[in-house]
Structures are given as C-alpha cells and as structure tokens.
C-alpha positions in Angstrom: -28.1 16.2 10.8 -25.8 19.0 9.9 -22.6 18.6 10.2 -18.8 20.9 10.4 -15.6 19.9 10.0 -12.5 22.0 11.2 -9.2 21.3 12.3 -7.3 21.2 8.8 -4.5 23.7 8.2 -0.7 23.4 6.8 1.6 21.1 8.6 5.1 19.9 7.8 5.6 16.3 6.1 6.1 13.9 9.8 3.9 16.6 11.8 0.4 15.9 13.5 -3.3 17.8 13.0 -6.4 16.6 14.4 -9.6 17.2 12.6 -13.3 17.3 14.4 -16.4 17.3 13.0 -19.5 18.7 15.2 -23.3 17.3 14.5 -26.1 19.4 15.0 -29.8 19.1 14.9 -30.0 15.5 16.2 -28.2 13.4 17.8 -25.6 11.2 16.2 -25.4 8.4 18.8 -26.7 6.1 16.8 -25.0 6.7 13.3 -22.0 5.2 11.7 -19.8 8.0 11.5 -16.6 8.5 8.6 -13.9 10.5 7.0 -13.4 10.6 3.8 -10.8 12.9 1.6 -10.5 14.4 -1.9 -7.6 15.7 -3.8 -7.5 17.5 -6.6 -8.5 15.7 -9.6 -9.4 12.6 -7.9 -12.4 11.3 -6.8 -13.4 11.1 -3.0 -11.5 8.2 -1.5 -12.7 6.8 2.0 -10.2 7.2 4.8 -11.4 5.8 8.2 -15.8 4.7 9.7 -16.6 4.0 13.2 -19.9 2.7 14.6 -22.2 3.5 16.8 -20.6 2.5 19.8 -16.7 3.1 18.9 -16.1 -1.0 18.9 -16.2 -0.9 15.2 -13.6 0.9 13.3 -12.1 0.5 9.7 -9.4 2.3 8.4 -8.0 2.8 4.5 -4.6 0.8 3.9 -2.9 4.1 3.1 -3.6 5.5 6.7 -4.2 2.3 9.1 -1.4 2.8 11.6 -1.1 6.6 11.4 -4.3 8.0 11.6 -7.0 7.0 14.6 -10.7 7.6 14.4 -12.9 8.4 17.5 -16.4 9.6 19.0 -17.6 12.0 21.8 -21.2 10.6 21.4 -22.2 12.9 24.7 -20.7 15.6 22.9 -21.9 15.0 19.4 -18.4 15.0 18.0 -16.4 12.3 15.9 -12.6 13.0 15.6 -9.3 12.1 13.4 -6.0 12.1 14.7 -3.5 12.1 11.7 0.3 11.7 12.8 3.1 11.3 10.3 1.4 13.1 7.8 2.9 12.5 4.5 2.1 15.2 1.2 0.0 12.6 -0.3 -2.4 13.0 2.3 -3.2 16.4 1.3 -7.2 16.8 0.6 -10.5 18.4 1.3 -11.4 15.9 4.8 -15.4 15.4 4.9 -16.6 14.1 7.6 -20.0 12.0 7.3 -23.1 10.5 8.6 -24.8 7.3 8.1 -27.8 6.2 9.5 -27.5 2.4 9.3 -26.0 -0.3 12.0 -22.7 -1.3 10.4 -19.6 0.6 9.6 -19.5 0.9 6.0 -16.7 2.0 3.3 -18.6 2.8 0.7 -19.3 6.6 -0.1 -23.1 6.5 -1.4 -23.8 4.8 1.8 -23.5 8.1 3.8 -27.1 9.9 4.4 -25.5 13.4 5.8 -22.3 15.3 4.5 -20.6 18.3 5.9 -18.7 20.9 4.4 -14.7 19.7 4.1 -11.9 21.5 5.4 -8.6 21.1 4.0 -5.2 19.3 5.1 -2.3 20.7 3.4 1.0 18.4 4.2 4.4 20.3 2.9 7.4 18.2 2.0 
C-alpha cells in the first residue's frame, strides 16, 4: 500500500484545512486507517484512527471536538477535517495504514506510512 498525503498549507489561528491521504496499490477497505503529527523536536504523537468500516473512530484529547476523521473506501481515500486550528497544531501530518481489525493508537502498530505534509497554524 503506498500512500500520499496533501492538503496541509498555512492557515490563520481559528481557520479550517482539510487534509487527504490517497492509497494506491491495494485496496485499503479493510485497514484501520490514522493521522498522526510531528513537530519539531518532538516525537510523532497520534492524532485521530478509524476502522474499517467508519463505526470506529478515536481521536487525541488535544483535537476531539475540532478535528473529524473519515473514509471514502470506494475511493481509496481517508480524510481530516481540522477546524479551529490553534498554532500548537502545527506539524508534519502522516497519514497511515494498518492491516489489523481494531482501531489502534499506538504508532508501531501501523504496517504502511506515507510521506507527511505540513500544517502550519499562524497566531
């Protein structure tokens, strides 16, 4: 599974960006699928999973009410709608791939990784 996220940029402190991360090569219907962010100089934090079927979904305290996670599994795409962005959200976003049946947290978990793309939230 390969896999591209895009959709970061510079937004204002309040403001709105939503990321999305394409798979290619196989078919991701069946995989746990996360977001997970690093800042500089601090290890890569977990932000939001969703299973296979979008009933599942776990967020990280620091975003649960602002940011939403979601699937396109006929389009191969998993998304992240980030509102109220605050400048402590800024980060590299990775989006992620796991092959097992339960939404998971945890990091080393994650079989497939995609390239990040960066969220940059001005105050």
């Amino acid at each position: 599974v390969q896999l591209q996220a895009y959709g970061g940029g510079l937004v204002q402190a309040g403001g709105s960006l939503r990321l999305s991360c394409a798979a290619s090569g196989r078919t991701i219907s069946t995989y746990v699928m996360g977001w997970f962010r690093q800042s500089p100089g601090k290890e890569r934090a977990f932000v939001a999973t969703i299973d296979w079927s979008g009933g599942t979904t776990i967020y990280a305290d620091s975003v649960k009410g602002r940011f939403t996670i979601s699937r396109d599994n006929a389009k191969n795409m998993v998304y992240l709608q980030m509102n109220s962005l605050k400048p402590e959200d800024t980060a590299v976003y990775y989006c992620a791939a796991d092959a097992g049946s339960r939404a998971t947290v945890s990091a080393h978990r994650y079989d497939y990784w995609g390239q990040g793309t960066l969220v940059t939230v001005s105050s």
